[in-house]
VOBA-1610 file (N, C-alpha, C; in pm, whole numbers, padded with zeros to 5 digits, always signed):
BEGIN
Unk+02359-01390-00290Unk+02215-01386-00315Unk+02160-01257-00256Unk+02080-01161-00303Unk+02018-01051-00249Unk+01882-01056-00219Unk+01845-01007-00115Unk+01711-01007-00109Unk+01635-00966-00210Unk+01491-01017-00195Unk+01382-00993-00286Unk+01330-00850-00235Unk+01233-00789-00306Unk+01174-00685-00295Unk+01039-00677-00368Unk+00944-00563-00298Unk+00864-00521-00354Unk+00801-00412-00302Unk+00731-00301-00374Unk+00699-00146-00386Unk+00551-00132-00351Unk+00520-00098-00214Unk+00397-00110-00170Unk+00310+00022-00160Unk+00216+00094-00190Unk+00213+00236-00162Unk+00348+00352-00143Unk+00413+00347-00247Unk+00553+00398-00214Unk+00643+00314-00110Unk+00610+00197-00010Unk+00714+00174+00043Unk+00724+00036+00037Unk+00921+00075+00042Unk+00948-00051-00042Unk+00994-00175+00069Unk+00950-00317+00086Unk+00977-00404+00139Unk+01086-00485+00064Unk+01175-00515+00174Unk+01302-00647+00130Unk+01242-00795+00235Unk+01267-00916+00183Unk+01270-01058+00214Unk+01355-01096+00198Unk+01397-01180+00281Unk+01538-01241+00318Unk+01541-01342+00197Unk+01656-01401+00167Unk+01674-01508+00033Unk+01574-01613+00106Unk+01506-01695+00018Unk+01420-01794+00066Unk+01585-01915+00064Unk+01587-01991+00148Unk+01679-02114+00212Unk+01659-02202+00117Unk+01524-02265+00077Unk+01482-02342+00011Unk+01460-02297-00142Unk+01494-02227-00182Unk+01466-02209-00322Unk+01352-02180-00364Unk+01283-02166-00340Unk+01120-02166-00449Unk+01128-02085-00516Unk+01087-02111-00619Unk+01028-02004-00723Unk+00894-01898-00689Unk+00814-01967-00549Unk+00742-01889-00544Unk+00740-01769-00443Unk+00860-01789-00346Unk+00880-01742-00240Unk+00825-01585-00192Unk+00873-01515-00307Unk+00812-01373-00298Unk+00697-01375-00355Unk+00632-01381-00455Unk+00480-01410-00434Unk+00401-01447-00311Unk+00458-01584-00273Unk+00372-01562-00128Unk+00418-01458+00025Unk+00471-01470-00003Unk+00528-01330+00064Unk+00490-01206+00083Unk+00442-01190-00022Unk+00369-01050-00046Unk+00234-01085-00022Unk+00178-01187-00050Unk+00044-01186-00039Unk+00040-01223+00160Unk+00127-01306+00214Unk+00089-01330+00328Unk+00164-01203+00416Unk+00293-01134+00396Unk+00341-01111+00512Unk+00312-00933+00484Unk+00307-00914+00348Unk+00282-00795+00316Unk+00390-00681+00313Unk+00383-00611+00428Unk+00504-00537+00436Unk+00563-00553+00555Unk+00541-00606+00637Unk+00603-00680+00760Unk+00738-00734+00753Unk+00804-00713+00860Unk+00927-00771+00835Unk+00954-00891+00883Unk+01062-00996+00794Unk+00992-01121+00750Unk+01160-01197+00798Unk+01159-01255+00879Unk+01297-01334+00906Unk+01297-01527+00914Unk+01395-01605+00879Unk+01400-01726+00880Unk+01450-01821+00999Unk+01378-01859+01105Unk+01402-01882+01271Unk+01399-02041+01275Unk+01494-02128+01324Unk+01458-02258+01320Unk+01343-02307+01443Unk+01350-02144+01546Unk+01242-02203+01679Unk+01108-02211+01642Unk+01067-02175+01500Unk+00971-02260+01453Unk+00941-02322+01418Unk+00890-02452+01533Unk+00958-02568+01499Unk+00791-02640+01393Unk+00858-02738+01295Unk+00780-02755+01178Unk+00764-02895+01138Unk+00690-02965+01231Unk+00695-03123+01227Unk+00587-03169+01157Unk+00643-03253+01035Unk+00615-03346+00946Unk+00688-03469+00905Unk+00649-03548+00816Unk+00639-03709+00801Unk+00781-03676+00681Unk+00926-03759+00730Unk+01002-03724+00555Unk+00949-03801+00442Unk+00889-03819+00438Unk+00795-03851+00308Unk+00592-03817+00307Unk+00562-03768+00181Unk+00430-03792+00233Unk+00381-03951+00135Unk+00343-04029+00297Unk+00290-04145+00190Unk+00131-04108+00181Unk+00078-04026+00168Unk-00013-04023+00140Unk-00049-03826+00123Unk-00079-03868-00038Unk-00058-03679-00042Unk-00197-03642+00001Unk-00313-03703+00040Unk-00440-03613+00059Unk-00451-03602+00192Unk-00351-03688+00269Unk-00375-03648+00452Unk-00213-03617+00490Unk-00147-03539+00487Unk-00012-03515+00525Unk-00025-03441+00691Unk+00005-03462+00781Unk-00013-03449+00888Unk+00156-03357+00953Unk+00099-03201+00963Unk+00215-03091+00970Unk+00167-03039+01146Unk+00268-03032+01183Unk+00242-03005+01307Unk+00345-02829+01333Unk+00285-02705+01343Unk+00348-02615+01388Unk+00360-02565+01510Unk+00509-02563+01580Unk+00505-02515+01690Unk+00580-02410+01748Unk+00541-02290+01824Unk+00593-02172+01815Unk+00598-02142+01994Unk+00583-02248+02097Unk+00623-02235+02197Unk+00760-02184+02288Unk+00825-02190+02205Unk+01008-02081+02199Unk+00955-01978+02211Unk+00877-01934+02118Unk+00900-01789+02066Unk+00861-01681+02146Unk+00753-01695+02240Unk+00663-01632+02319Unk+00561-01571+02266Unk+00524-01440+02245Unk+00396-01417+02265Unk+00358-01395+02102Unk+00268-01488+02036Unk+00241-01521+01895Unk+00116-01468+01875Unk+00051-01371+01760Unk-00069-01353+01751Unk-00094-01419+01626Unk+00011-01463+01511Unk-00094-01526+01407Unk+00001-01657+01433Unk-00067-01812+01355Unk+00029-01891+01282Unk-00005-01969+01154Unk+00033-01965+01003Unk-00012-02004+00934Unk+00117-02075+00863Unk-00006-02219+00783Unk+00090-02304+00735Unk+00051-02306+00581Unk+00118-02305+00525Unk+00109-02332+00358Unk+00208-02438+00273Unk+00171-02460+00197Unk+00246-02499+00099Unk+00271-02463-00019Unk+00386-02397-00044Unk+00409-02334-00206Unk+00356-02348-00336Unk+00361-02487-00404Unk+00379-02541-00495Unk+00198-02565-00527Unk+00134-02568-00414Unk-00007-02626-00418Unk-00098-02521-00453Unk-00203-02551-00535Unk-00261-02469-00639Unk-00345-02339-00534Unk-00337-02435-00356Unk-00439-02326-00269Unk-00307-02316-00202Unk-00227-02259-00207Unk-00086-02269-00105Unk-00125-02229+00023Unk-00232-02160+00054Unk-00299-02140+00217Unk-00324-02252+00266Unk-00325-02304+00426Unk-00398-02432+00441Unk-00473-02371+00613Unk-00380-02308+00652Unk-00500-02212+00809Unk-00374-02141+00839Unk-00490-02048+00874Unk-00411-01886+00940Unk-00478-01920+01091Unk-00400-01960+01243Unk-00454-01942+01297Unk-00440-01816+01441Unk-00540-01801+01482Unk-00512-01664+01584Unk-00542-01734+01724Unk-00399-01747+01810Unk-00440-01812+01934Unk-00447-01749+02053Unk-00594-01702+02094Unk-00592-01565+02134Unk-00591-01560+02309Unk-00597-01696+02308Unk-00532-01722+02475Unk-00543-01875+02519Unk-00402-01847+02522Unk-00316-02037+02509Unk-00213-02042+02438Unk-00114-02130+02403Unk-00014-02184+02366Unk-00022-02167+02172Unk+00090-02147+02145Unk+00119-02152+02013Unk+00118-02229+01961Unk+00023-02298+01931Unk+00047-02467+01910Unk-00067-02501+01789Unk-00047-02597+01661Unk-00143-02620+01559Unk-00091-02774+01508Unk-00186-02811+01505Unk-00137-02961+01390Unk-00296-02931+01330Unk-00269-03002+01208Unk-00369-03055+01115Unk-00308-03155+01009Unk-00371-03187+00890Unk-00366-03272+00773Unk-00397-03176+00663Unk-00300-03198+00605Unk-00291-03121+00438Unk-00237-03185+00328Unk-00379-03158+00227Unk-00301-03163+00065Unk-00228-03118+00001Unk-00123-03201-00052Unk-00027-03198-00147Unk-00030-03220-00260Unk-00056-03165-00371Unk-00056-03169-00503Unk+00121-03219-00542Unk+00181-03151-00546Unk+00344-03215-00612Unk+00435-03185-00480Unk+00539-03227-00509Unk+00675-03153-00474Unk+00677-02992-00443Unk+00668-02960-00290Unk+00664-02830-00252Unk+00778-02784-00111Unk+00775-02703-00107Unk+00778-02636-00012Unk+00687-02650+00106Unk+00681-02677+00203Unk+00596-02694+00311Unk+00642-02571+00453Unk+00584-02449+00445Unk+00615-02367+00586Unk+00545-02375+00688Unk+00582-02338+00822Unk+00528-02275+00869Unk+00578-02104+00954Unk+00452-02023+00939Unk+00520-01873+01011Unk+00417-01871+01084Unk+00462-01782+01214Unk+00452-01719+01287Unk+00462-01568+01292Unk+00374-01488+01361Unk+00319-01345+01368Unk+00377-01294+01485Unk+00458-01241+01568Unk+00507-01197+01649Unk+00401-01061+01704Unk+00407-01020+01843Unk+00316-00917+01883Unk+00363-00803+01830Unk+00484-00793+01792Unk+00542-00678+01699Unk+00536-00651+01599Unk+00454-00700+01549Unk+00442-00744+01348Unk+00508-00828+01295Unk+00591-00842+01328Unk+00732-00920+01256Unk+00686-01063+01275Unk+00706-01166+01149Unk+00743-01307+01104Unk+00840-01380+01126Unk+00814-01473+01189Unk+00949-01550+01145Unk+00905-01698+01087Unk+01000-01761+01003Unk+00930-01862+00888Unk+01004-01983+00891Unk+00989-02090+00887Unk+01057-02226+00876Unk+00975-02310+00818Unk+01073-02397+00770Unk+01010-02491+00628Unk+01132-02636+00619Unk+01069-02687+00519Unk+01148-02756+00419Unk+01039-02827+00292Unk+01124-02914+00205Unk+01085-02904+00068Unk+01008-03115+00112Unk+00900-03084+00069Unk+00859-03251+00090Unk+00825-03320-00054Unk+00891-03411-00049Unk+00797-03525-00190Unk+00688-03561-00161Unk+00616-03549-00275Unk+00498-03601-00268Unk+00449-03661-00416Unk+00340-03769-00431Unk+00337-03840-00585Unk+00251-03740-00673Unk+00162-03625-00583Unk+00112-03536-00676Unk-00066-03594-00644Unk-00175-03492-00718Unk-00237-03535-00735Unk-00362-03509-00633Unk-00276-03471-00483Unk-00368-03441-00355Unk-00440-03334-00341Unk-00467-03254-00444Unk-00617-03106-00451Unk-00700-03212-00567Unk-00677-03260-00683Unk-00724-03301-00768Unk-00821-03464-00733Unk-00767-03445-00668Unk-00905-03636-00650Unk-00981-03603-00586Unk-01120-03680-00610Unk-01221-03669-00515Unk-01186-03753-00364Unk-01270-03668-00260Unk-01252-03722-00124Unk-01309-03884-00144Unk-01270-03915-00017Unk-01326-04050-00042Unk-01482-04092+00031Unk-01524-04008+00113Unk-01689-03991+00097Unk-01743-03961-00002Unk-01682-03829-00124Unk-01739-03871-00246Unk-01790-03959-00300Unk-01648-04058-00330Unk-01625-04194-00396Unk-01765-04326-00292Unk-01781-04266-00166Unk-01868-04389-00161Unk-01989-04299-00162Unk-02048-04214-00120Unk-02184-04094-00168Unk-02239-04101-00035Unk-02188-04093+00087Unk-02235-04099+00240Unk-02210-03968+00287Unk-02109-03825+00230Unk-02063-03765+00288Unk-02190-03645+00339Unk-02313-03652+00264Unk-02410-03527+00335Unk-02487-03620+00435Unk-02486-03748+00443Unk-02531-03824+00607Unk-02488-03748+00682Unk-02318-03741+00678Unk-02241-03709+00795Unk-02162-03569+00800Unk-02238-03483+00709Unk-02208-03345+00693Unk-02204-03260+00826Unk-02069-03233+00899Unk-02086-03120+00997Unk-02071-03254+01128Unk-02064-03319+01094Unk-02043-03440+01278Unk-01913-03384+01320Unk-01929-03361+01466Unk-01805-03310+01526Unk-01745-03466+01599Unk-01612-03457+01622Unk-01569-03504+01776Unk-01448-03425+01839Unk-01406-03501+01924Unk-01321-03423+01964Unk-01276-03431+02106Unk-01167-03413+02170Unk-01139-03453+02324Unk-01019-03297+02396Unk-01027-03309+02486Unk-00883-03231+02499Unk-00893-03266+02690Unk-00753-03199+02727Unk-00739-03329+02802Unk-00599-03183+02889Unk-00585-03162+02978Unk-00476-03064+03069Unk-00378-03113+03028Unk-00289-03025+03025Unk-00111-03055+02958Unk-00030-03075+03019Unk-00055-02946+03135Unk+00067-02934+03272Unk+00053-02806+03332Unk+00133-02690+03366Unk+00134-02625+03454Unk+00084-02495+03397Unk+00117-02458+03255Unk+00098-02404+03202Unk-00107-02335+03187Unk-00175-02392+03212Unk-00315-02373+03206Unk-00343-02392+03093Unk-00318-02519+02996Unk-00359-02530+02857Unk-00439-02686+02875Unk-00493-02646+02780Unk-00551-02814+02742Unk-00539-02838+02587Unk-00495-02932+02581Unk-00464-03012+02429Unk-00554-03020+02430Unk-00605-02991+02281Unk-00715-03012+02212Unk-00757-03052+02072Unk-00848-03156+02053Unk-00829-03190+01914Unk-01007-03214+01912Unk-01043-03164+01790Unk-01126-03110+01669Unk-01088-03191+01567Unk-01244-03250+01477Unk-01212-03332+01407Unk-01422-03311+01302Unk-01452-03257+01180Unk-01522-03220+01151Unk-01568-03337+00998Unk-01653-03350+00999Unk-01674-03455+00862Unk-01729-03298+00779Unk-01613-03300+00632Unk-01660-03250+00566Unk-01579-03269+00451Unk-01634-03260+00307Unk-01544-03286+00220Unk-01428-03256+00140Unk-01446-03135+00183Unk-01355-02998+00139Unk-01286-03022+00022Unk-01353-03001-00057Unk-01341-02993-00183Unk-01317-02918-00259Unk-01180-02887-00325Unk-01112-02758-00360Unk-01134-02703-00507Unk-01230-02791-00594Unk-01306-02716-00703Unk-01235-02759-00795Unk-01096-02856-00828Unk-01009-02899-00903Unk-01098-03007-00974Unk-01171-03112-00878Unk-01265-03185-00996Unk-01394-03171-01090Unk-01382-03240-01166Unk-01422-03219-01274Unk-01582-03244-01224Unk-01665-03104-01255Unk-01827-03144-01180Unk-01825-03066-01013Unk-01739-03119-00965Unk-01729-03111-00796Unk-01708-02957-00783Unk-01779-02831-00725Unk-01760-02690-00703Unk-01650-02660-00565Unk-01576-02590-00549Unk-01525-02568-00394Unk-01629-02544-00301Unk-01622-02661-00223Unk-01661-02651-00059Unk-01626-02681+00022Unk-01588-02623+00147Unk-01499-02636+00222Unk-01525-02509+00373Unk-01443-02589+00485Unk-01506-02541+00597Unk-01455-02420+00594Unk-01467-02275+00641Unk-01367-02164+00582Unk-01323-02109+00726Unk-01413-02128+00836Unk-01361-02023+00942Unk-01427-02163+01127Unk-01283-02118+01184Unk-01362-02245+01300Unk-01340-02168+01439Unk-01369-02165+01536Unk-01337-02053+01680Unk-01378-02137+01810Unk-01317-02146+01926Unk-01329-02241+02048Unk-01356-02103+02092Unk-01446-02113+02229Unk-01494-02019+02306Unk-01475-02080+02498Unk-01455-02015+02556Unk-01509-02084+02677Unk-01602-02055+02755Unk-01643-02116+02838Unk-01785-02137+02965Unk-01795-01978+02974Unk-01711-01852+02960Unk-01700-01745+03021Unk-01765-01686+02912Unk-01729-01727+02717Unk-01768-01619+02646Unk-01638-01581+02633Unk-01513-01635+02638Unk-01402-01573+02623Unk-01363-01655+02494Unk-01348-01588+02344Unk-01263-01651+02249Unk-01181-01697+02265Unk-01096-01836+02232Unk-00963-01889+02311Unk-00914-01913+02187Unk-00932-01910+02081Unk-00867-01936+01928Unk-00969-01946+01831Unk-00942-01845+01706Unk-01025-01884+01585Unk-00957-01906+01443Unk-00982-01936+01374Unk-00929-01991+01235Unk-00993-01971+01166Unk-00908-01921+00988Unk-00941-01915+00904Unk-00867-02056+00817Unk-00957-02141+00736Unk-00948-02237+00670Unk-00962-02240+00486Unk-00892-02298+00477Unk-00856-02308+00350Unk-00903-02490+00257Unk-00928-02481+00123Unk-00975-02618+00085Unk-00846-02701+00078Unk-00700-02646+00102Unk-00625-02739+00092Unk-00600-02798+00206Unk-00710-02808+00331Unk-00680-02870+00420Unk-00766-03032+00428Unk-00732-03123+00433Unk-00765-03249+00370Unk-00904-03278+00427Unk-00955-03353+00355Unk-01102-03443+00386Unk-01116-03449+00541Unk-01240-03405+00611Unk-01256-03467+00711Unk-01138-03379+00818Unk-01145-03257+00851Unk-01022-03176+00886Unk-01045-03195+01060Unk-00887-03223+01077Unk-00881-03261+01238Unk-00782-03143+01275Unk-00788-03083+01363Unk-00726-02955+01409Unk-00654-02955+01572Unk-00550-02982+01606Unk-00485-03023+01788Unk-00448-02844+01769Unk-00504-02804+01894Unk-00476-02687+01972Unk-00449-02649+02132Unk-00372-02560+02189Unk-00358-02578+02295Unk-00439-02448+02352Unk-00533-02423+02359Unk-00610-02248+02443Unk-00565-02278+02618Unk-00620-02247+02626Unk-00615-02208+02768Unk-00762-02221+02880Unk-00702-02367+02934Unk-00872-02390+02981Unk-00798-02505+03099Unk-00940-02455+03191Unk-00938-02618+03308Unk-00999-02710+03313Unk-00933-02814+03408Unk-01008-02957+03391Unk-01194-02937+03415Unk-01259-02966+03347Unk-01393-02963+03341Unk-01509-02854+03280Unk-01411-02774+03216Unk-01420-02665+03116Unk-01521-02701+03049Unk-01622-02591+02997Unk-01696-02675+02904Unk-01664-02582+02807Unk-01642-02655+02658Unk-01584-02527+02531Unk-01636-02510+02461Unk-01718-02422+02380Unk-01786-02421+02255Unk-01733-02400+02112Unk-01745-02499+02037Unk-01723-02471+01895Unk-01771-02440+01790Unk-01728-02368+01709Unk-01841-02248+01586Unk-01783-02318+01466Unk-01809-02355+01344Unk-01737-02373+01217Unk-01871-02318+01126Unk-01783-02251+01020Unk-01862-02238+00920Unk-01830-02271+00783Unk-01904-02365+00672Unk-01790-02381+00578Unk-01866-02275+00397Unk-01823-02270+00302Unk-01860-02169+00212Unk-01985-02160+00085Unk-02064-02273+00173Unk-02222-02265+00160Unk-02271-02141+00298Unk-02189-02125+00373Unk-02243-02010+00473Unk-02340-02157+00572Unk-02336-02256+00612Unk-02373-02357+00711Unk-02301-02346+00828Unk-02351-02357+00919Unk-02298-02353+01057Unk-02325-02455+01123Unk-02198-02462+01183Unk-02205-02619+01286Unk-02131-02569+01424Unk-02199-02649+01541Unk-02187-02615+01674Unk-02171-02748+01735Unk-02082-02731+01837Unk-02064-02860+01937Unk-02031-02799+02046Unk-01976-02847+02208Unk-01901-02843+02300Unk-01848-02953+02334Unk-01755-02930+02367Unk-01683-03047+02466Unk-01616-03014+02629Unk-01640-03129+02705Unk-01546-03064+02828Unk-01384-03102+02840Unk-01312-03003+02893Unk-01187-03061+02885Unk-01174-03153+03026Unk-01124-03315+02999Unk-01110-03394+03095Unk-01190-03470+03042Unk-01260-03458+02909Unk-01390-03536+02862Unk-01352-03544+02715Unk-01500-03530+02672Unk-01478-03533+02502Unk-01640-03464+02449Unk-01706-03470+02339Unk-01807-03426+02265Unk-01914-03483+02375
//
């Protein structure tokens, strides 16, 4: 098998054989890693469910704590019509992301990592799914409550260990709606950022509509017991939503 390629301003990039097969492999490739050099690492480690029983909340957990010092991490899925689902930048704290994502069919599921050197490294595997998870309406749709509870935060995070991190989990009512139904336009939260008591950015994100209804986000920044953290989201009506929480506490 030979690597893939492609011709960027005169210079030319190679990608390693994709492991998994996709058909789409170099396409996304080019669009995410660019001309960066792009390798296949199992220490990124890539925890998900072997089945999705449920394609509109699939729950992917990426973790890049091996690796050391990480400036991006983003998870996608191939096959899915938004194959982005968050690019995130963890700009002081632990390499660490879970969320819930839609699955439209049978894909590819990655996650990569951004090294301080430019360089990628990528791990995956291929998940079943019954299809169908960009294309249905959320289920606040289906009952018509979801602008009551447009933008409600919660959320807790809680010290890890020695390290100076606090687990953290983010959890936003919104419908994120990826423009596949019929009537329904894309909306969806697009960009989210934790701050601390100091004014110091501790992680921000860029978001994508294939991240499921109601998007819950576990991160590890870098904070102490009684921290107070501020949170920014904005979704692509240009609306802004704000919360804090303390760590050792919750919203």
């Amino acid at each position: 098998m030979t690597q893939a390629s492609i011709r960027r301003n005169g210079v030319e990039t190679r990608y390693p054989p994709d492991p998994l097969g996709s058909p789409m492999w170099t396409y996304h490739a080019k669009t995410v890693f660019g001309e960066d050099r792009v390798s296949f690492d199992p220490r990124v480690k890539l925890s998900m469910p072997d089945l999705a029983e449920n394609q509109h909340c699939f729950p992917v957990a990426l973790d890049a704590r091996e690796i050391g010092d990480v400036r991006r991490m983003v998870i996608m899925a191939d096959l899915n019509p938004i194959p982005l689902a968050v690019d995130y930048r963890p700009l002081a704290g632990a390499p660490y992301l879970a969320t819930r994502i839609k699955l439209d069919q049978r894909t590819p599921v990655r996650g990569a990592v951004q090294r301080a050197d430019g360089s990628w490294l990528v791990h995956g595997g291929w998940m079943d799914a019954a299809g169908g998870g960009c294309s249905a309406p959320p289920a606040s749709r289906v009952k018509g409550d979801w602008a009551q509870h447009l933008g409600e935060m919660r959320g807790a995070a809680w010290p890890t260990g020695p390290d100076g991190t606090a687990r953290t989990r983010i959890l936003i009512r919104h419908p994120m709606d990826t423009g596949f139904v019929p009537g329904i336009p894309t909306y969806n939260i697009e960009t989210l950022s934790l701050t601390s008591s100091t004014g110091t950015v501790l992680g921000e994100m860029d978001i994508w509509a294939s991240v499921s209804e109601d998007p819950a986000f576990t991160i590890m920044p870098r904070a102490g017991m009684g921290e107070r953290l501020a949170i920014a989201a904005r979704d692509s009506n240009g609306r802004d939503y704000h919360a804090s929480l303390i760590v050792g506490g919750g919203l």
